[in-house]
PDB file of the backbone (N, CA, C, O) and the ligand in Angstrom, with CONECT records:
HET     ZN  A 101       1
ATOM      1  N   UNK A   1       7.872   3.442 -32.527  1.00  0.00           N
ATOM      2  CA  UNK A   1       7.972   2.529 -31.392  1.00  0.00           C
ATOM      3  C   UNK A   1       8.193   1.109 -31.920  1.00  0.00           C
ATOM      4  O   UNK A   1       7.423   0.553 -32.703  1.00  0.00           O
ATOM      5  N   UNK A   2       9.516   0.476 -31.334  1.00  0.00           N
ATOM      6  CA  UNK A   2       9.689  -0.956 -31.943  1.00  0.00           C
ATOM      7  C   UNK A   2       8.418  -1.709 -31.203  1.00  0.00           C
ATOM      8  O   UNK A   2       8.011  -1.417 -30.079  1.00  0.00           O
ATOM      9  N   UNK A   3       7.826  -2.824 -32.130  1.00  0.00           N
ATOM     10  CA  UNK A   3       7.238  -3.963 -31.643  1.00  0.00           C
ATOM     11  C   UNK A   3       7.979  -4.589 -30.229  1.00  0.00           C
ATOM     12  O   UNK A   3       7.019  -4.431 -29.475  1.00  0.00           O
ATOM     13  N   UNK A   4       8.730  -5.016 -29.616  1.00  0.00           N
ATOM     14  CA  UNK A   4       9.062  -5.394 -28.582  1.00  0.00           C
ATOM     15  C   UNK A   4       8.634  -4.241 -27.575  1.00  0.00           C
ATOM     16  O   UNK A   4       7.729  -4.638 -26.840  1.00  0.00           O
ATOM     17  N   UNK A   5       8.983  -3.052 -27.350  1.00  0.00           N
ATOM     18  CA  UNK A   5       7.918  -2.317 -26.467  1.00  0.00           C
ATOM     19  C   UNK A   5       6.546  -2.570 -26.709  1.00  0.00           C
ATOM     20  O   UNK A   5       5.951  -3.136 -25.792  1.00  0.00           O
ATOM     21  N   UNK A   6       5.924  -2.293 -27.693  1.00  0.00           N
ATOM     22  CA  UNK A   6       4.736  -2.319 -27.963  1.00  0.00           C
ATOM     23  C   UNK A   6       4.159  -3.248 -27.284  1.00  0.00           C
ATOM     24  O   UNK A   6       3.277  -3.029 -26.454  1.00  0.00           O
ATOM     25  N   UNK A   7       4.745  -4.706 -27.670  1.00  0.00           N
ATOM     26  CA  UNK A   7       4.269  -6.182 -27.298  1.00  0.00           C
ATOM     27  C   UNK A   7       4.939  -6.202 -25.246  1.00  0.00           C
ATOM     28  O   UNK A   7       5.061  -7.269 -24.644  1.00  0.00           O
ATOM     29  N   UNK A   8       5.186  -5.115 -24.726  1.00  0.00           N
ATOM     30  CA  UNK A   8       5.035  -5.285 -23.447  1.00  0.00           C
ATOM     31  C   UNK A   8       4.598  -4.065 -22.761  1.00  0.00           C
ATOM     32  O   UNK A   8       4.909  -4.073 -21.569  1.00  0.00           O
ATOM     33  N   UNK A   9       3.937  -2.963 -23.175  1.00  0.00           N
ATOM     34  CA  UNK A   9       2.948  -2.141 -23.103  1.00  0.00           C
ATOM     35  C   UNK A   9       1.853  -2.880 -23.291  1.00  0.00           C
ATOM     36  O   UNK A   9       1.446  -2.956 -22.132  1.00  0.00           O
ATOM     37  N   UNK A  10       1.104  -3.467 -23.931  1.00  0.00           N
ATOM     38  CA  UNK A  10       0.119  -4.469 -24.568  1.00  0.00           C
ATOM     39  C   UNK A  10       0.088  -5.597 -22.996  1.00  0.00           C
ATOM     40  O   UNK A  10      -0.926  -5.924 -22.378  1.00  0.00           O
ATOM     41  N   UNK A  11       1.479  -5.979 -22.689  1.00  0.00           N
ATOM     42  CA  UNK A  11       1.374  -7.171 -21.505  1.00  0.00           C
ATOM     43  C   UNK A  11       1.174  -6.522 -20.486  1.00  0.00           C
ATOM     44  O   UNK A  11       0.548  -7.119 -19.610  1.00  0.00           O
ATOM     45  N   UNK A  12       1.637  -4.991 -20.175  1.00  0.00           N
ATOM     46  CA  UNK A  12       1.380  -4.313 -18.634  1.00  0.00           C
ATOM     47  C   UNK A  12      -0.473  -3.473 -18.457  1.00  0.00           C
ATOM     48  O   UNK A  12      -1.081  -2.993 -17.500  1.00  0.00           O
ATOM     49  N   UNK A  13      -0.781  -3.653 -19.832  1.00  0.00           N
ATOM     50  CA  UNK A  13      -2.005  -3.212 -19.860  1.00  0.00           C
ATOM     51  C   UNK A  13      -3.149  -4.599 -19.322  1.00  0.00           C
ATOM     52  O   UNK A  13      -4.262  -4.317 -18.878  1.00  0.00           O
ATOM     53  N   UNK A  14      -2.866  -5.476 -19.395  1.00  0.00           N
ATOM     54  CA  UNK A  14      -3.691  -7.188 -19.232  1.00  0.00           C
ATOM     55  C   UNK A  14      -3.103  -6.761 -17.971  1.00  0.00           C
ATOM     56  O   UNK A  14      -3.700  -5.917 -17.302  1.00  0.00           O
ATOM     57  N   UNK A  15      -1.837  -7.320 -17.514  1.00  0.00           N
ATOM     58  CA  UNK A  15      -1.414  -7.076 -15.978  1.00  0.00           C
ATOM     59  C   UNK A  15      -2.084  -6.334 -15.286  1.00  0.00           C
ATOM     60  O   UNK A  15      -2.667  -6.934 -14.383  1.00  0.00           O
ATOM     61  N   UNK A  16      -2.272  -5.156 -15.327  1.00  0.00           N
ATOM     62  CA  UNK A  16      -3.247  -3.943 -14.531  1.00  0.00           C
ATOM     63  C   UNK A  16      -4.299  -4.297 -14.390  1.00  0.00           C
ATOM     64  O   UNK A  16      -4.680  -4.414 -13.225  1.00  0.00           O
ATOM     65  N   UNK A  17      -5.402  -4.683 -15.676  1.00  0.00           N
ATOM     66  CA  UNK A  17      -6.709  -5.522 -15.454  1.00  0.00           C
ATOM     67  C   UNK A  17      -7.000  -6.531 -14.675  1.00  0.00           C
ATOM     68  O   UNK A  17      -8.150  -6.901 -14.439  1.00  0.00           O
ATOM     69  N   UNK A  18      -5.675  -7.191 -14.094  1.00  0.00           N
ATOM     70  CA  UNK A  18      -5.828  -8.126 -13.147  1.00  0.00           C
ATOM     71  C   UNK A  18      -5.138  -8.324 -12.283  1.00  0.00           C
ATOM     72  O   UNK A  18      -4.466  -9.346 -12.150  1.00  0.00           O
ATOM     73  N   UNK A  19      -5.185  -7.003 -11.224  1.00  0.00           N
ATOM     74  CA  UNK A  19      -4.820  -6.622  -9.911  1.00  0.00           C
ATOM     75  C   UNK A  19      -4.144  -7.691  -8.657  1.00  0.00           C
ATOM     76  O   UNK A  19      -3.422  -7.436  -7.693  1.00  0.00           O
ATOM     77  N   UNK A  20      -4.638  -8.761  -9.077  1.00  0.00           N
ATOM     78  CA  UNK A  20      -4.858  -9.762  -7.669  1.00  0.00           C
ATOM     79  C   UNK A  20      -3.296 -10.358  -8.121  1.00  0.00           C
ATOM     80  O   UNK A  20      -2.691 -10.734  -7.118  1.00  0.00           O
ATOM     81  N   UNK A  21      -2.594 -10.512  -9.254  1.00  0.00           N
ATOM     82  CA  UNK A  21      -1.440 -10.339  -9.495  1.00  0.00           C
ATOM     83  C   UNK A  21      -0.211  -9.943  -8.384  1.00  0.00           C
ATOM     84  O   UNK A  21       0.619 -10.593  -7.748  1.00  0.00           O
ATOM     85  N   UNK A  22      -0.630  -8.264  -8.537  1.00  0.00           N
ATOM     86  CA  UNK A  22       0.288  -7.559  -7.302  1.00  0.00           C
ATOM     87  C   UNK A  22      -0.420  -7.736  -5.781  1.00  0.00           C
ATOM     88  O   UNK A  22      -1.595  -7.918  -5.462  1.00  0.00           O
ATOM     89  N   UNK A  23       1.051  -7.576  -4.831  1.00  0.00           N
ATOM     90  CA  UNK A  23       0.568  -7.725  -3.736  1.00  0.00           C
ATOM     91  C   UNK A  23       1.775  -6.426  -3.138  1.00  0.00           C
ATOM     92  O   UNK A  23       2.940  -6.303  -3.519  1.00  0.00           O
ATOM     93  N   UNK A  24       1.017  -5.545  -2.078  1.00  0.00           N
ATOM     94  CA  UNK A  24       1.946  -4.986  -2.056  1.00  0.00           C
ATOM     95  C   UNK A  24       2.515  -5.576  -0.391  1.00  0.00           C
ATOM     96  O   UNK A  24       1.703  -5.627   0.533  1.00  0.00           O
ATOM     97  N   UNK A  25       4.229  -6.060  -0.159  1.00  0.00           N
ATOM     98  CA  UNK A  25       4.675  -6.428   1.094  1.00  0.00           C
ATOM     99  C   UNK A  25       4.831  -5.651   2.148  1.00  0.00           C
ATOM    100  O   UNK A  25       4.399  -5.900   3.273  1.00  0.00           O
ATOM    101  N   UNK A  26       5.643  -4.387   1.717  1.00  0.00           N
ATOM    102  CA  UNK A  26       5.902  -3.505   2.728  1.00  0.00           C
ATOM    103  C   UNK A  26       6.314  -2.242   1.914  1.00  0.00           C
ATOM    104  O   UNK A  26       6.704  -2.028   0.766  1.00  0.00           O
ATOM    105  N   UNK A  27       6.031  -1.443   3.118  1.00  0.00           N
ATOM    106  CA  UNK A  27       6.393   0.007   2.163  1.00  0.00           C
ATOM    107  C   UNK A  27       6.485   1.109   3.428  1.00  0.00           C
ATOM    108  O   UNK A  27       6.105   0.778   4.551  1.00  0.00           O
ATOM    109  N   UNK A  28       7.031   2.467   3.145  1.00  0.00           N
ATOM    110  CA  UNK A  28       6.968   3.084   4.259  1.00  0.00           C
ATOM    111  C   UNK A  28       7.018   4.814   3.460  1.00  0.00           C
ATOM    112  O   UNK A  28       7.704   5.256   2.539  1.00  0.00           O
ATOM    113  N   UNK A  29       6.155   5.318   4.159  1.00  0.00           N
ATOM    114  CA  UNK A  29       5.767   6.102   3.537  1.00  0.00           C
ATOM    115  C   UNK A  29       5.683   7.602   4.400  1.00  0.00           C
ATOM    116  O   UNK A  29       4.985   7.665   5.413  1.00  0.00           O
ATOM    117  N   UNK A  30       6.569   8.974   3.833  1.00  0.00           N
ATOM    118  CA  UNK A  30       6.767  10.062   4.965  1.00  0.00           C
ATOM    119  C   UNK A  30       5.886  10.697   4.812  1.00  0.00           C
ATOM    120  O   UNK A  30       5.890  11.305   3.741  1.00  0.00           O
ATOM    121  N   UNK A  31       4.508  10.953   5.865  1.00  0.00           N
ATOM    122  CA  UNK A  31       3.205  11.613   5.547  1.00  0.00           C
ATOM    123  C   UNK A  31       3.356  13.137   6.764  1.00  0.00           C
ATOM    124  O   UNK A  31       3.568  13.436   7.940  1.00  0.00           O
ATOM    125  N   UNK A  32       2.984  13.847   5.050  1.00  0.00           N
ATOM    126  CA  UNK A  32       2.987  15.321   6.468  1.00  0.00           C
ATOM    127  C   UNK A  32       2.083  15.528   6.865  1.00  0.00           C
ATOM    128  O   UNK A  32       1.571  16.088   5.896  1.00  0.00           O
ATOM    129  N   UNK A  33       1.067  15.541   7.908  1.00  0.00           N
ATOM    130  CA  UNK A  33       0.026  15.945   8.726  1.00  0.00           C
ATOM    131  C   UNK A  33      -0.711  17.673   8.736  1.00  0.00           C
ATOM    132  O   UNK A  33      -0.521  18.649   8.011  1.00  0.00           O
ATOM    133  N   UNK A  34      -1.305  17.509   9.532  1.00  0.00           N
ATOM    134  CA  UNK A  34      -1.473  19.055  10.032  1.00  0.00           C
ATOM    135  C   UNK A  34      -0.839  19.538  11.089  1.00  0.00           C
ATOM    136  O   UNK A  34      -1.158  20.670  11.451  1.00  0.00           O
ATOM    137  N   UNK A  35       0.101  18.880  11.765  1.00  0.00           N
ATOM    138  CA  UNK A  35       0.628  19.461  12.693  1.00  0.00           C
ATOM    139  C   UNK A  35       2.042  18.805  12.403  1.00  0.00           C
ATOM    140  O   UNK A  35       2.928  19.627  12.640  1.00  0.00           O
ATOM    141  N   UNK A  36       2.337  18.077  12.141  1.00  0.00           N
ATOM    142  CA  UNK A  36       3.558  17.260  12.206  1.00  0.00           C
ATOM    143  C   UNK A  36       4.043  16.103  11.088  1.00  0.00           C
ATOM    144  O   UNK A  36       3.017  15.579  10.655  1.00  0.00           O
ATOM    145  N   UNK A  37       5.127  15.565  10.519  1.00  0.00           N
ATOM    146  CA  UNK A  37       5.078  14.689   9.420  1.00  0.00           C
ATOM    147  C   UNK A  37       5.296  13.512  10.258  1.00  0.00           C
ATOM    148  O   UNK A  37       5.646  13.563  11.437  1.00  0.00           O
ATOM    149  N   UNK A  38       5.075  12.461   9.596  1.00  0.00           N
ATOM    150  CA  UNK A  38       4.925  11.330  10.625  1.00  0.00           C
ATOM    151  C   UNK A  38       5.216   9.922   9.426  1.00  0.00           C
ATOM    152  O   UNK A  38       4.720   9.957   8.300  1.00  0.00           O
ATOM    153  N   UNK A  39       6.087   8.746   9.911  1.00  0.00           N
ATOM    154  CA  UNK A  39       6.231   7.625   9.317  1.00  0.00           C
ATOM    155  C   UNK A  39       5.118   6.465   9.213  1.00  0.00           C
ATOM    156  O   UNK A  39       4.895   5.715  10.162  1.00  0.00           O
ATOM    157  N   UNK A  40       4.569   6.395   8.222  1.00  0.00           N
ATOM    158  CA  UNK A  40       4.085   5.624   8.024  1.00  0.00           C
ATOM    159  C   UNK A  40       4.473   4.177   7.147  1.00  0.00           C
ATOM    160  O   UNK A  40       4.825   4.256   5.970  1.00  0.00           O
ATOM    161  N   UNK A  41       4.353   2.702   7.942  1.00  0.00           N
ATOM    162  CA  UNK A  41       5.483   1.615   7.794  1.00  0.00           C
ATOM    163  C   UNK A  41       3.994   0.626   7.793  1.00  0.00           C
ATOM    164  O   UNK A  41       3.023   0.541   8.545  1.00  0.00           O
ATOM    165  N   UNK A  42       4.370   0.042   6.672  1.00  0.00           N
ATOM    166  CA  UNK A  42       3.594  -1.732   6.490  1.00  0.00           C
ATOM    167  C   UNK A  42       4.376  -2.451   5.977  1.00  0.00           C
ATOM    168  O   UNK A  42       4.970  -2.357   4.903  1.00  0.00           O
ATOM    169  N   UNK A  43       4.400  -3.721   7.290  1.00  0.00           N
ATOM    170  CA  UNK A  43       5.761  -4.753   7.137  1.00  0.00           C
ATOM    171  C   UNK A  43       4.850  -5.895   7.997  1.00  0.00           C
ATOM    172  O   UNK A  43       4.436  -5.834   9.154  1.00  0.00           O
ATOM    173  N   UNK A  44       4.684  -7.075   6.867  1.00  0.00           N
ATOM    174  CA  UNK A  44       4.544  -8.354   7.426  1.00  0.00           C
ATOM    175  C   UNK A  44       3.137  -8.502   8.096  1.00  0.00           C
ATOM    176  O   UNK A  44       2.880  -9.202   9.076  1.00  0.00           O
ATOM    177  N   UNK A  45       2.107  -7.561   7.250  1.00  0.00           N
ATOM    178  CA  UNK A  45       1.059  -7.911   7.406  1.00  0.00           C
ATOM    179  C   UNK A  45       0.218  -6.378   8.877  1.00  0.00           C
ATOM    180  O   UNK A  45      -0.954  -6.170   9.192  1.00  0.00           O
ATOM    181  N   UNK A  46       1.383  -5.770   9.296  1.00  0.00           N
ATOM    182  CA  UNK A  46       1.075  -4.474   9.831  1.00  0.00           C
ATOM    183  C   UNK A  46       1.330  -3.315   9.528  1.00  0.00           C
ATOM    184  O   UNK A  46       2.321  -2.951   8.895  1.00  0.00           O
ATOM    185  N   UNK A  47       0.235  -2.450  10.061  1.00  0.00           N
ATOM    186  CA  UNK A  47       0.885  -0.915   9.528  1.00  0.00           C
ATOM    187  C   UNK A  47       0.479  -0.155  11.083  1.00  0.00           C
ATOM    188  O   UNK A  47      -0.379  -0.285  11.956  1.00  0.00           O
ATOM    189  N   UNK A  48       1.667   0.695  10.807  1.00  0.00           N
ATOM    190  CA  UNK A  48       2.239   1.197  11.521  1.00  0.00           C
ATOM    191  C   UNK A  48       2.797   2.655  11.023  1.00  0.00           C
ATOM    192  O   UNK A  48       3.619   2.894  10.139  1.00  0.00           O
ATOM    193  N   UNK A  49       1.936   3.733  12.054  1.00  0.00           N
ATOM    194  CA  UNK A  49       2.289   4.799  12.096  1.00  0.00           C
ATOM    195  C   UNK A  49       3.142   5.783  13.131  1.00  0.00           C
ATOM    196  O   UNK A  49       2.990   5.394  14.289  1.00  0.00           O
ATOM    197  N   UNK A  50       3.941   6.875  13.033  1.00  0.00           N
ATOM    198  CA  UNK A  50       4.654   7.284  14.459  1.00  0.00           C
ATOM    199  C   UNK A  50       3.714   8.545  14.907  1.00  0.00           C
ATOM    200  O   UNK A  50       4.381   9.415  15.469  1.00  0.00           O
ATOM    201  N   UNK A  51       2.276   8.858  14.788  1.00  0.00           N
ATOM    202  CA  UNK A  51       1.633   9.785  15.113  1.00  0.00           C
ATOM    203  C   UNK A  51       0.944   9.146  16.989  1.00  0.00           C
ATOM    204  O   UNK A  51       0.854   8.016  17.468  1.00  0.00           O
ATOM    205  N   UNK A  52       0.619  10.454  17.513  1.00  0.00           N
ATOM    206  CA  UNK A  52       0.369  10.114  18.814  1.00  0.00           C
ATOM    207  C   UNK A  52      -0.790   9.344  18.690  1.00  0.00           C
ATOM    208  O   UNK A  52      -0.668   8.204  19.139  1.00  0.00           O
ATOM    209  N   UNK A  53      -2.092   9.685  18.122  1.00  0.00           N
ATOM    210  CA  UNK A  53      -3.438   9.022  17.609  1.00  0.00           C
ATOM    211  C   UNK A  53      -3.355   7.492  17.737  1.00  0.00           C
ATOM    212  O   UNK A  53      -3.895   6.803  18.602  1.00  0.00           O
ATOM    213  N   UNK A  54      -2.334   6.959  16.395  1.00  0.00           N
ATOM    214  CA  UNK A  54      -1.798   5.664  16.646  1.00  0.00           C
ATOM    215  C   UNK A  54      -1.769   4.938  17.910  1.00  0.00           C
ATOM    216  O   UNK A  54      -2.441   3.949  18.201  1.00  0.00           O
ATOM    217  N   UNK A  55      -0.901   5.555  18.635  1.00  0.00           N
ATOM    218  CA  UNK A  55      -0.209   4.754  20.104  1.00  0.00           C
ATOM    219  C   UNK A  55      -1.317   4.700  20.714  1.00  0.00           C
ATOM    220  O   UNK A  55      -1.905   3.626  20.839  1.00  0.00           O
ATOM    221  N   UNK A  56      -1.849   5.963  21.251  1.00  0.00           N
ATOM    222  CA  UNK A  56      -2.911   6.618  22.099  1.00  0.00           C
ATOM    223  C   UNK A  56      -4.355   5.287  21.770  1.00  0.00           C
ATOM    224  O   UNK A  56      -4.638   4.499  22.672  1.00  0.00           O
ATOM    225  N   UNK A  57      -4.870   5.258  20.834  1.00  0.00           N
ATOM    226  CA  UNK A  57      -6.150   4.991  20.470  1.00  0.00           C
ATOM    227  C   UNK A  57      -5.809   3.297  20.368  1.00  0.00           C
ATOM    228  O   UNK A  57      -6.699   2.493  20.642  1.00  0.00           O
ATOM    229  N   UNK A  58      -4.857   2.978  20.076  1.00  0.00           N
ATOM    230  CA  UNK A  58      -4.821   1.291  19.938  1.00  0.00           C
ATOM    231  C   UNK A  58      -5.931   0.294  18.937  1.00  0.00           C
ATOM    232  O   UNK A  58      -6.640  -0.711  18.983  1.00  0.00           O
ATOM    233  N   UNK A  59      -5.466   1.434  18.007  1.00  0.00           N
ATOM    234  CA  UNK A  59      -6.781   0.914  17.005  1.00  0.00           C
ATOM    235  C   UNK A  59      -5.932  -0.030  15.796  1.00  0.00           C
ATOM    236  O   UNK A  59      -6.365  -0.549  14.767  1.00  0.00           O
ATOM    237  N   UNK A  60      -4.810  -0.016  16.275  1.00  0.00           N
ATOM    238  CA  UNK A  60      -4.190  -0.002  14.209  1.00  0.00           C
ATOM    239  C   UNK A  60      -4.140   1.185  13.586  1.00  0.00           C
ATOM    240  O   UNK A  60      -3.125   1.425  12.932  1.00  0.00           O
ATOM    241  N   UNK A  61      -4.758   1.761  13.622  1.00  0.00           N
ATOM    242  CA  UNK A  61      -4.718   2.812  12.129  1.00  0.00           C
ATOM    243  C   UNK A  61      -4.872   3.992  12.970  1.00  0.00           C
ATOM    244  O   UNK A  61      -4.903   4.109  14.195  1.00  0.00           O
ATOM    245  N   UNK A  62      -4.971   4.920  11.932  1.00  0.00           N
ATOM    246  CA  UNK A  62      -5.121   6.399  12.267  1.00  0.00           C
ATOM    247  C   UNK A  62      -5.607   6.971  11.003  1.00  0.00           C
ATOM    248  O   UNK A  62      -5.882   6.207  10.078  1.00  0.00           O
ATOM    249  N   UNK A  63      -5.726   8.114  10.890  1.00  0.00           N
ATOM    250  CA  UNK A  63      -5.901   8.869   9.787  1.00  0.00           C
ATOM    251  C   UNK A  63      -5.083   9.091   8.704  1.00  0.00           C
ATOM    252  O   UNK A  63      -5.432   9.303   7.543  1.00  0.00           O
ATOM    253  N   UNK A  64      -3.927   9.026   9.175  1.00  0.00           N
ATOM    254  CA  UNK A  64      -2.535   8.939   7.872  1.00  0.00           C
ATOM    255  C   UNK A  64      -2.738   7.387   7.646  1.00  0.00           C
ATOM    256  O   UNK A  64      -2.546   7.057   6.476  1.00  0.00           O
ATOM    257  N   UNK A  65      -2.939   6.789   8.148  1.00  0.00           N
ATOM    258  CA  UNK A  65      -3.260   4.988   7.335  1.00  0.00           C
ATOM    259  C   UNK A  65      -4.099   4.979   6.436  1.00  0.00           C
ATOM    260  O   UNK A  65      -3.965   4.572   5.282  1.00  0.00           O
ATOM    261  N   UNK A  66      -5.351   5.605   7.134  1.00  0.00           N
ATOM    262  CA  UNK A  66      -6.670   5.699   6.231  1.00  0.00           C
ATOM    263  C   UNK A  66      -6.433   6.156   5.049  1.00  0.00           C
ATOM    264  O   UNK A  66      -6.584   5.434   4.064  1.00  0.00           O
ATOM    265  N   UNK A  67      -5.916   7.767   4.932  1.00  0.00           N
ATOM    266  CA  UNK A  67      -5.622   8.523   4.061  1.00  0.00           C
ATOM    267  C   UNK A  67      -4.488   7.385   3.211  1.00  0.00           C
ATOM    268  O   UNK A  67      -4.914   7.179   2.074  1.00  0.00           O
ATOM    269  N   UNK A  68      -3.435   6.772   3.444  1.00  0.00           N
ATOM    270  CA  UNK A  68      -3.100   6.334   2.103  1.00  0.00           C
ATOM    271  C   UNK A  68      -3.603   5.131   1.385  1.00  0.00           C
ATOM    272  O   UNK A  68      -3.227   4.728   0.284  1.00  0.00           O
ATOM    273  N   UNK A  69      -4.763   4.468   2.389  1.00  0.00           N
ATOM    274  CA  UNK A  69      -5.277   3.302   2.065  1.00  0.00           C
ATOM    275  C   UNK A  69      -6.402   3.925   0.855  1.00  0.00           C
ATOM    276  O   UNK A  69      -6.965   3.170   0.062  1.00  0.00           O
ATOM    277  N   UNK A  70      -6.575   5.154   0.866  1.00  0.00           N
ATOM    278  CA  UNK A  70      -7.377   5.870  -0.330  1.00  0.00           C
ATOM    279  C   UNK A  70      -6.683   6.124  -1.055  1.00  0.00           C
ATOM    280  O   UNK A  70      -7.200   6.112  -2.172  1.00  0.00           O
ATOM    281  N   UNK A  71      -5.176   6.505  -1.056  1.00  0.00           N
ATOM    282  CA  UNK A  71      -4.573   6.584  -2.297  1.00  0.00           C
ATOM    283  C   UNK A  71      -4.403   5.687  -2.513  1.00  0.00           C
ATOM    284  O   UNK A  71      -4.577   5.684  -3.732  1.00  0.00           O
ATOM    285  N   UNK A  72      -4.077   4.464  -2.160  1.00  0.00           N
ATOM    286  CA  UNK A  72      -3.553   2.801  -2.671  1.00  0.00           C
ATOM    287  C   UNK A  72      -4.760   2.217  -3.587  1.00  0.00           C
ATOM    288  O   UNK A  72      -4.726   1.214  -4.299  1.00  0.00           O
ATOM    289  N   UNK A  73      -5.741   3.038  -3.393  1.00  0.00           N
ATOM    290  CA  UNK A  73      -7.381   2.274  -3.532  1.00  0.00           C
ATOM    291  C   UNK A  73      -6.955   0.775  -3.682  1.00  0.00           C
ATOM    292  O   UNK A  73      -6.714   0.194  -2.624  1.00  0.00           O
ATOM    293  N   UNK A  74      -6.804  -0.066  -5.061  1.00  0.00           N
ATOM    294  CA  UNK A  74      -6.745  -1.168  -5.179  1.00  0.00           C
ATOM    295  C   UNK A  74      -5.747  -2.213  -4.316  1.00  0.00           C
ATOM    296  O   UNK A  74      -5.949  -3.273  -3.724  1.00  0.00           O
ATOM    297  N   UNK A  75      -4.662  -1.436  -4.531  1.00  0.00           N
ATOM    298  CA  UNK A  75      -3.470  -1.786  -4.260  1.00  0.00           C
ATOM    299  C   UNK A  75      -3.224  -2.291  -2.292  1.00  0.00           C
ATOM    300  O   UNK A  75      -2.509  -3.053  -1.642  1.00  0.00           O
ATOM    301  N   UNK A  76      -4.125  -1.474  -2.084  1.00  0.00           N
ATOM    302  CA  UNK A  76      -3.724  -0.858  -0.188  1.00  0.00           C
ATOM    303  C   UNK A  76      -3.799  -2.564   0.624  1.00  0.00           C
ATOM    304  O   UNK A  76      -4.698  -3.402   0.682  1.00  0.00           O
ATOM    305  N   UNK A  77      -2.432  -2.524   1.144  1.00  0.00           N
ATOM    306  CA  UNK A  77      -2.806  -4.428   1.856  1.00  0.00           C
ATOM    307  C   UNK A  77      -3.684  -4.110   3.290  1.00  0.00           C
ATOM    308  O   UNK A  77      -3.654  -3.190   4.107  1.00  0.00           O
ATOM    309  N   UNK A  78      -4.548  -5.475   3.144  1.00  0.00           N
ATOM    310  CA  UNK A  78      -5.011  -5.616   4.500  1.00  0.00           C
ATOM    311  C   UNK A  78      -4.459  -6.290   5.236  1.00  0.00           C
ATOM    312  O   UNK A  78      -4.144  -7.456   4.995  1.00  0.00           O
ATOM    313  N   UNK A  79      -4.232  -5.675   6.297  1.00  0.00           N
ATOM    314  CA  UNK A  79      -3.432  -6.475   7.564  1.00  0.00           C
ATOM    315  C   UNK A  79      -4.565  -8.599   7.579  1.00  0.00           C
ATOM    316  O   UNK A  79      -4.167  -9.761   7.497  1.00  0.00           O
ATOM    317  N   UNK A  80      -5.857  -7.987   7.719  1.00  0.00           N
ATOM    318  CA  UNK A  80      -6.334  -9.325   7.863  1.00  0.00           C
ATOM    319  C   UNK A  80      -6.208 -10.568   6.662  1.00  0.00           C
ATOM    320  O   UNK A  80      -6.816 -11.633   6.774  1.00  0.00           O
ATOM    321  N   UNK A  81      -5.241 -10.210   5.407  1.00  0.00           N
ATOM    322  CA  UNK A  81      -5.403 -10.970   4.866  1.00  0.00           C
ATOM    323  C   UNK A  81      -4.291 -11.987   5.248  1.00  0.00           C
ATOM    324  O   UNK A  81      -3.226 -11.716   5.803  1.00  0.00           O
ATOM    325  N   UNK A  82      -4.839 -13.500   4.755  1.00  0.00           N
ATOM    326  CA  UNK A  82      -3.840 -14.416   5.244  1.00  0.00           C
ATOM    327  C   UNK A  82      -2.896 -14.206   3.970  1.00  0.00           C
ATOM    328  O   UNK A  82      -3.321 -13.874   2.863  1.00  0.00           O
ATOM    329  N   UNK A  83      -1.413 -14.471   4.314  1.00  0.00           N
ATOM    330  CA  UNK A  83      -0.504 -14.621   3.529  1.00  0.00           C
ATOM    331  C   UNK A  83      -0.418 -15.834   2.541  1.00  0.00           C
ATOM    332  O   UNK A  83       0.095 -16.913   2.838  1.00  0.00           O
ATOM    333  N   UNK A  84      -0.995 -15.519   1.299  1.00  0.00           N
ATOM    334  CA  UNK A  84      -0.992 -16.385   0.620  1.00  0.00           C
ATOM    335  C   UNK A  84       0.310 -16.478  -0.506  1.00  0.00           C
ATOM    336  O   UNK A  84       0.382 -15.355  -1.005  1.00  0.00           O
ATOM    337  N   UNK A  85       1.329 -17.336  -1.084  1.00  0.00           N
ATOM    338  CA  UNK A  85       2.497 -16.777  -1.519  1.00  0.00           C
ATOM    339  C   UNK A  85       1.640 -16.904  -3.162  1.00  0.00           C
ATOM    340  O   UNK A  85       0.807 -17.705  -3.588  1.00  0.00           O
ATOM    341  N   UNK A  86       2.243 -15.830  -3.704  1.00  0.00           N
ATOM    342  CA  UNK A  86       2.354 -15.362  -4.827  1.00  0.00           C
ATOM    343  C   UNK A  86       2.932 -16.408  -5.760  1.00  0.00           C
ATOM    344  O   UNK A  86       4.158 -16.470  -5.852  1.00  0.00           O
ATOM    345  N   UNK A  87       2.408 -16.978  -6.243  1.00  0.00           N
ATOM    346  CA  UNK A  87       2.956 -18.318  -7.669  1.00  0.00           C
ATOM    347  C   UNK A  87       3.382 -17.901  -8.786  1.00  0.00           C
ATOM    348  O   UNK A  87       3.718 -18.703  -9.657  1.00  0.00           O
TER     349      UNK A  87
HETATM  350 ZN    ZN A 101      -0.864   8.394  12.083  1.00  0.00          ZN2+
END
């Protein structure tokens, strides 16, 4: 392995240790359910799912939100955060 990988394997390993770095903006994500697959969309500080639960309950979220806000663990944006720009 040349030193120039090395020396940015070495920089993405510090990067990771300090999360607050990344922010994630938007993303959209095709979640299959138990009954049905369904779009799941975070854009501009909302997320947004196409399951009936969603519409119906008027909560924000649903269970396919929840569920990837556990896979995101660190990463997962909160709608309540204020938009602070990235320097
Ligand atoms: Zn849903």
């Amino acid at each position: 392995m040349n030193s120039s990988l090395i020396s940015k394997i070495e920089k993405a390993r510090r990067y990771a240790a300090e999360p607050d770095r990344a922010r994630i903006e938007s993303l959209h994500i095709r979640f299959r359910g138990d009954h049905d697959v369904y779009d799941v969309r975070f854009d501009r500080g909302v997320w947004s799912c196409t399951c009936h639960s969603f519409e119906a309950l008027g909560l924000g979220t649903c269970s396919h939100i929840m569920a990837i806000e556990r896979l995101l663990g660190i990463l997962a944006p909160r709608p309540a955060e204020p938009a602070e720009p990235l320097l």
